[in-house]
Each structure stands twice: as C-alpha cells, then as structure tokens.
N, C-alpha and C positions, 0 to 999 in steps of 0.2 A: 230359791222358791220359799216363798212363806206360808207356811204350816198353822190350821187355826183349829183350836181342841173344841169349838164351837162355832154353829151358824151363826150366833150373836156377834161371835168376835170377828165372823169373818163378813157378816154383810156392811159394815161401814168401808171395809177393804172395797167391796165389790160395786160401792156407789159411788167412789171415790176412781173407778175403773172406769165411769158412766157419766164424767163429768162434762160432756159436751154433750147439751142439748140435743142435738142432730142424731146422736147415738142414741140416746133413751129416747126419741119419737121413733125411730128404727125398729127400736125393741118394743116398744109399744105397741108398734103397726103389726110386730111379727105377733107379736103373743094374740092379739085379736084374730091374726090368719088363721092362728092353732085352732082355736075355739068354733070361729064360722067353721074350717074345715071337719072337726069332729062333730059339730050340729049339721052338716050338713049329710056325712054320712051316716047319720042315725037318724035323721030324720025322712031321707031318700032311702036308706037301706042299702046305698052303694060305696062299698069299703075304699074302692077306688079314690073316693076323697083323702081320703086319709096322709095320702102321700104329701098333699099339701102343707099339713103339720111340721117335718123337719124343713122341706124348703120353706117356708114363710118364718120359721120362730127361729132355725137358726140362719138361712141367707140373710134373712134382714138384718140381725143382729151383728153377724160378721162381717156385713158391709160397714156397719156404724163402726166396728172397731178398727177395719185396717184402712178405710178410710178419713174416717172423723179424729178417732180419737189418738192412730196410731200406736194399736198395743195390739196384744195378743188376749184374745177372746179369755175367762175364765174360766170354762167349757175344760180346755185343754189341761189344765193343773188341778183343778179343783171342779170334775165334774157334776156331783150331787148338788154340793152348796150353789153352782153358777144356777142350777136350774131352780133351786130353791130359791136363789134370788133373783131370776129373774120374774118367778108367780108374784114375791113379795113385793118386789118393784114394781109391778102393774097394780098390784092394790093398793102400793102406797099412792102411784098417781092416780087412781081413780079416787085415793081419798082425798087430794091435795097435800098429801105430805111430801111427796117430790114432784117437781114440776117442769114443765115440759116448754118452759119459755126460758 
C-alpha cells in the first residue's frame, strides 16, 4: 500500500486510478447525484433525500472501478484523500482540465 504525506502527492496517484473514461463519467454522474440529492433535501425540507448521496457518489463510482477500470476503489486505503479527490476531480472536469472523452 502506498502511503502519501500529502494530497498533492497523492492526487496524481488518484487520477492515474481514473484512467478510463468510462470510470470518471461514473464519478462525474455520482458526484452531481450528491449534489441534486442534498439541494433537494434542502430545498423540499425532506432529509429523506439524503440517502441518495452515498448511493449515487459512491455506487457509481464503484461500478466505474470494478468494472471499467479493474481495481479497488481509493475509498478503501486512503479514505479522506479519495473523497478529496474525488470534489477535486469534478472541478477539474468542469474546468476542462480532465476530460471525460
């Protein structure tokens, strides 16, 4: 298991885990579910959405991995940085710095 004394050092690990297309549209799809999910229960008032957040951000994403990419989610070894990288990773695609073709 590899050990990173920084996010920095550890999200090129983490995009290099994300190297099939298929798997970052996945994560893409999931983190927008998170999002609609928590605007929806705050905008309804019913927490009951809520529940949507781990199944959309992490089913989708774990499909992409044992699926697509054939690995083990980053989630599992290095759970803070995976979710850090996966915010990082949707703003880098919405900025065009990683791309989803």
């Amino acid at each position: 298991m590899a050990t990173f004394a920084t996010f920095r050092d550890f999200y090129p690990f983490y995009l290099g885990e994300h190297a099939d297309v298929r798997c970052r549209r996945l994560h893409f799809a999931g983190s927008l579910l998170v999002i609609v999910a928590i605007m929806l229960a705050f905008v309804t008032g019913h927490a009951a959405w809520l529940w949507l957040a781990p199944v959309g951000g992490y089913g989708f994403a774990w499909i992409g991995h044992f699926v697509f990419e054939k690995n083990r989610p980053a989630t599992f070894q290095h759970p803070l940085y995976s979710l850090m990288g996966d915010w990082v990773m949707f703003w880098d695609i919405l900025r065009g710095r990683v791309t989803l073709r």
